[in-house]
N, C-alpha and C positions, 0 to 999 in steps of 0.2 A: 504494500500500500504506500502510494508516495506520501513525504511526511509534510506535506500542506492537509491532505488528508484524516492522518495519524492526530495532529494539535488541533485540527477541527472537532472531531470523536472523542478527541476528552477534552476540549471544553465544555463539548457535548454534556459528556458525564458528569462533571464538575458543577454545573448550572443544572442539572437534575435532581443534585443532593443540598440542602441548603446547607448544610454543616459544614463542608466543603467551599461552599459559593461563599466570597466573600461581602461585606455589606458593601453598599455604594460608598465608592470613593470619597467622596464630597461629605459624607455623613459619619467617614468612619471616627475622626476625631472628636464626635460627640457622643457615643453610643456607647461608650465604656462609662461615666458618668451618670446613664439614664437608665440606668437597670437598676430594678429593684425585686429584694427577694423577702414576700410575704412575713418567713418564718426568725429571719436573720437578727432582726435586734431581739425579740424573745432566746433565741437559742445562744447570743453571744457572739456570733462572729460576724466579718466583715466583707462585703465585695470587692476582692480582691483578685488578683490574677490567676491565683491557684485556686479558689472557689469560680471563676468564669470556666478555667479551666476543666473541672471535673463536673462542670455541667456541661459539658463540650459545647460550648459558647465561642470556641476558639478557632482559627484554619490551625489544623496540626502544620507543625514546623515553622510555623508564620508569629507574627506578634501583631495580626489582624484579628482583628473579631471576625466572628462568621455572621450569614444574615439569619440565620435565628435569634442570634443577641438582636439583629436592629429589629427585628421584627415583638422583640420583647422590650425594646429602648420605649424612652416616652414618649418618643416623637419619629415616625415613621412616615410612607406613602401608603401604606395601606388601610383600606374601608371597605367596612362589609357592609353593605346596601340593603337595604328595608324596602320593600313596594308594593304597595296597595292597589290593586286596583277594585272599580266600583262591581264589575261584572264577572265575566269566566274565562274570559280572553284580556289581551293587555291593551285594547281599546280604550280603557277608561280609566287612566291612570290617576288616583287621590290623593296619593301620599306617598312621597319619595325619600328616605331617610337616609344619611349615612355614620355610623357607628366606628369611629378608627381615625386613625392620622394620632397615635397613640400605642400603649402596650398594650399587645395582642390579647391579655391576660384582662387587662381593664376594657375592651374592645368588645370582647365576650359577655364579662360582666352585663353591659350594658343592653347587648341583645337579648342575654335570657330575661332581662326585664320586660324591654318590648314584646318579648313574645308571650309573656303572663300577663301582658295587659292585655294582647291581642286576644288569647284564651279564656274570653269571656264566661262566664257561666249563667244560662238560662233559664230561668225560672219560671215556673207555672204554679196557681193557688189551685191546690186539690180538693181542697176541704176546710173545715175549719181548723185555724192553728197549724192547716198543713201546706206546705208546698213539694212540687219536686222540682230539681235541680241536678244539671246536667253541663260538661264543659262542654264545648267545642271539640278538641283535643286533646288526647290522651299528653299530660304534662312531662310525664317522666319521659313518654318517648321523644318528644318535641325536644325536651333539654340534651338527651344524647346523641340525637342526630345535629342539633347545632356543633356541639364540639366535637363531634365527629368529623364533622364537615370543616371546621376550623382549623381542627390536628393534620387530617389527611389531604388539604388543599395541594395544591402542585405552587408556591407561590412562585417560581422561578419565573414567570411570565407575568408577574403581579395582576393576575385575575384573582380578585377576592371571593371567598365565598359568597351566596345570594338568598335573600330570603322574599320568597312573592307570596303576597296572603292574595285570594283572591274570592269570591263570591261564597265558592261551595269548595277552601281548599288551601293549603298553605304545601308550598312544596319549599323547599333547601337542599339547593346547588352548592356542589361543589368542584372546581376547577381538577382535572386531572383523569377519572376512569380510574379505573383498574389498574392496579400496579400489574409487572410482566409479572407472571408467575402464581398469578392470583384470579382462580377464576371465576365464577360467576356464583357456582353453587358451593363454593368452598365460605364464600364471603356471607352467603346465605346464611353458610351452617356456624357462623361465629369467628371462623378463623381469620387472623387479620396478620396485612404484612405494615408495619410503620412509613409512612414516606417519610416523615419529618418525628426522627425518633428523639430528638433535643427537645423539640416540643411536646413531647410524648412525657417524657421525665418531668419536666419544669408539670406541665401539665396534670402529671397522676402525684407531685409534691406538694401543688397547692389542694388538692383533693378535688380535682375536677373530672376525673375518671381515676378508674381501680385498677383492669387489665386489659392486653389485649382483648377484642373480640367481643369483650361481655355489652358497649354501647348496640350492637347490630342484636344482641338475641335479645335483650330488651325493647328494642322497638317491635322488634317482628313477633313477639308475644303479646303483643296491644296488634297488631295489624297487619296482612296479608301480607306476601311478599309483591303482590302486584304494586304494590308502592313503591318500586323500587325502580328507579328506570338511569339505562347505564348503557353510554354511547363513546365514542374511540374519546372525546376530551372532558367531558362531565357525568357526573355521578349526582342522580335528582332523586329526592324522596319526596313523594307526594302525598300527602295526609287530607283523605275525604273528610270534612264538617262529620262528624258523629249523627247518624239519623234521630237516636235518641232527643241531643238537644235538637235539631231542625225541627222537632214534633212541637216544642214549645213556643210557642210565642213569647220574645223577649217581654219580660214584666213593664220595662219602660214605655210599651207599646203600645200594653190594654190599660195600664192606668191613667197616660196622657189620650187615650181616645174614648173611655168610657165615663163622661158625664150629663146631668142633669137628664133628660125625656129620651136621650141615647141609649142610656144605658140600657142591658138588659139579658137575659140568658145568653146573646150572641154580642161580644165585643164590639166595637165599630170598627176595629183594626180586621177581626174573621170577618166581617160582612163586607169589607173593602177588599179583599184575597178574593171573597167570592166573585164578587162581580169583575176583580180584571181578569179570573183563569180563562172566559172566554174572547175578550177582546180590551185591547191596551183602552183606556177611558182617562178624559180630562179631569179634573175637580170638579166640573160645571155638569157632566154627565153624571160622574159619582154623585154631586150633590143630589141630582134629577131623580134618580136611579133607588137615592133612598130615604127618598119620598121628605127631602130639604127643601124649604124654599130657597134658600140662599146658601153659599159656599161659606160653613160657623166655623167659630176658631176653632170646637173639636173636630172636623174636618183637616183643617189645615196640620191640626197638632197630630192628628193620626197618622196621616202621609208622610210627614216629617220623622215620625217615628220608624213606620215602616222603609223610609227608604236610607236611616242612619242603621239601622237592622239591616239595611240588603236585600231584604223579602221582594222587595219594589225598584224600579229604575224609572229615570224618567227614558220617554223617547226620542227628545233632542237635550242629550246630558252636555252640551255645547254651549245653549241657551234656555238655559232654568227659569227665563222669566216670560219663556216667547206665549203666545197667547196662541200659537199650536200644540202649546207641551200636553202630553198625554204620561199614563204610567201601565207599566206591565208588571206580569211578575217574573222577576229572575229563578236563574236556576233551585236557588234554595226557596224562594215562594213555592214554585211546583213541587218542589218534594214534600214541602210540609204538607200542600193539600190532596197530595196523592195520597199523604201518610193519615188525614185525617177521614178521607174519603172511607178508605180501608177499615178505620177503625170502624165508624159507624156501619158500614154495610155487615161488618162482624156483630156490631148491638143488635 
């Protein structure tokens, strides 16, 4: 092999491992100063060269840090992305976040917050004194496939991990596939190979995982493996909305749409799902429809509810004030009322 070749193939290699890879030039002289280790002043010692060093934070042979320190330093290029969109595809983008430009350790931190907030819990009055209550998603598997997806990223090409909540669905990308050597149903059955084994340590030190492999059989004991979706450069977990919660109607919903001569066995929020499952309808139609003279504030307060719930969209989500807007119901409307249909036809 000619040797232009040869030093192509392993820079190749070198830029594969980040332990190896060293941090960016421009940054290296700050990144020894910007590490910090959770347990270090409780335990007594200090960040020092031979503690960088037997967290292999180092390039061996080098007196560079490697880009696992800058990626743990305080100040990095790296952000993992947050996005919302209104529907089931990425047409309707809400909310755009990003978590990072920071240590990857505080980075994280910060998205399993987001996504306990995202993991709403839904709630229905059953009875007297009673309610039930239901998440979203299963919480424990949402936290291990984040840092899953955060450990095992490929950052050599600085693609940050991704997180998309969407209508009826929160998936979390990760940059890379499949290590070589690692196949599909082996990954299935728990077994794990490390990409970034320095983050792996730092990682299972601050107690953010325990061992290889045990994040994948905890998810997949909450949920199918059809969640699993894994192509030549990403690794995607996609987590359906829980049917359970979809069955309830968020509380926020029937309490701002059920008052005064409204009220009554059928919420104004279910009698609003009812009449758009056969066709998308204005406010001025709903009002018509059920039997309002005029478009009342619990009208407005129900819509509004129903469409911060997701149940509803508008049909020019463009222009929310056009005096053609209409609403339908989204993906998660029709499951709920397919769910409710079901039920009754079983009473």
């Amino acid at each position: 092999m000619p040797l232009p070749k040869i030093a192509d193939t392993v820079r190749g290699l070198e830029r594969a491992v980040i332990g190896l890879s060293p941090c960016p030039f421009d940054k290296a002289p700050h990144v020894k100063g910007q590490i910090h280790y959770g347990e270090s002043k409780a335990q007594g010692f200090e960040i020092n060269d031979t503690f960088l060093h037997n967290l292999d934070l180092d390039v061996p042979d080098s007196e560079r840090l490697n880009y696992a320190a800058y990626l743990l330093a305080d100040t990095n290029s790296i952000s993992i992305k947050v996005a919302k969109y209104a529907g089931t595809d990425k047409c309707d983008l809400i909310e755009n976040q990003e978590y990072g430009y920071c240590s990857l350790l505080k980075a994280t931190h910060r998205v399993l917050d987001k996504l306990e907030i995202e993991n709403r819990t839904l709630t229905r009055i059953t009875g007297a004194a009673e309610r039930e209550q239901r998440r979203l998603f299963n919480a424990r598997a949402l936290r291990e496939a984040l840092i899953n997806a955060i450990i095992h990223n490929d950052y050599t090409a600085e693609v940050p991990p991704l997180v998309e909540i969407y209508a009826d669905r929160l998936s979390i990308t990760s940059y890379g596939g499949l290590l070589s050597g690692l196949s599909l149903e082996e990954c299935l059955s728990g077994r794990s190979m490390p990409r970034n084994r320095e983050l792996m340590r730092v990682f299972r030190d601050m107690e953010l995982v325990e061992h290889l492999g045990s994040g994948m059989r905890r998810i997949l004991s909450a949920y199918d493996s059809h969640i699993v979706h894994i192509s030549e450069h990403f690794f995607e977990l996609r987590f359906p909305m829980a049917s359970e919660a979809l069955a309830l109607i968020p509380e926020g919903a029937e309490s701002g749409a059920e008052s005064g001569a409204e009220s009554g066995a059928e919420s104004l929020s279910k009698k609003i799902l009812h009449l758009l499952r056969d066709a998308a309808l204005s406010k001025s139609e709903l009002s018509s429809q059920l039997g309002l003279k005029s478009v009342t504030g619990a009208l407005n307060r129900a819509v509004n509810a129903l469409l911060e719930a997701h149940w509803i969209e508008r049909t020019l989500p463009d222009k929310p004030q056009s005096r053609l807007q209409k609403y339908r119901l989204t993906h998660a409307g029709r499951q709920w009322m397919g769910k409710s249909d079901s039920q009754i036809s079983k009473a």
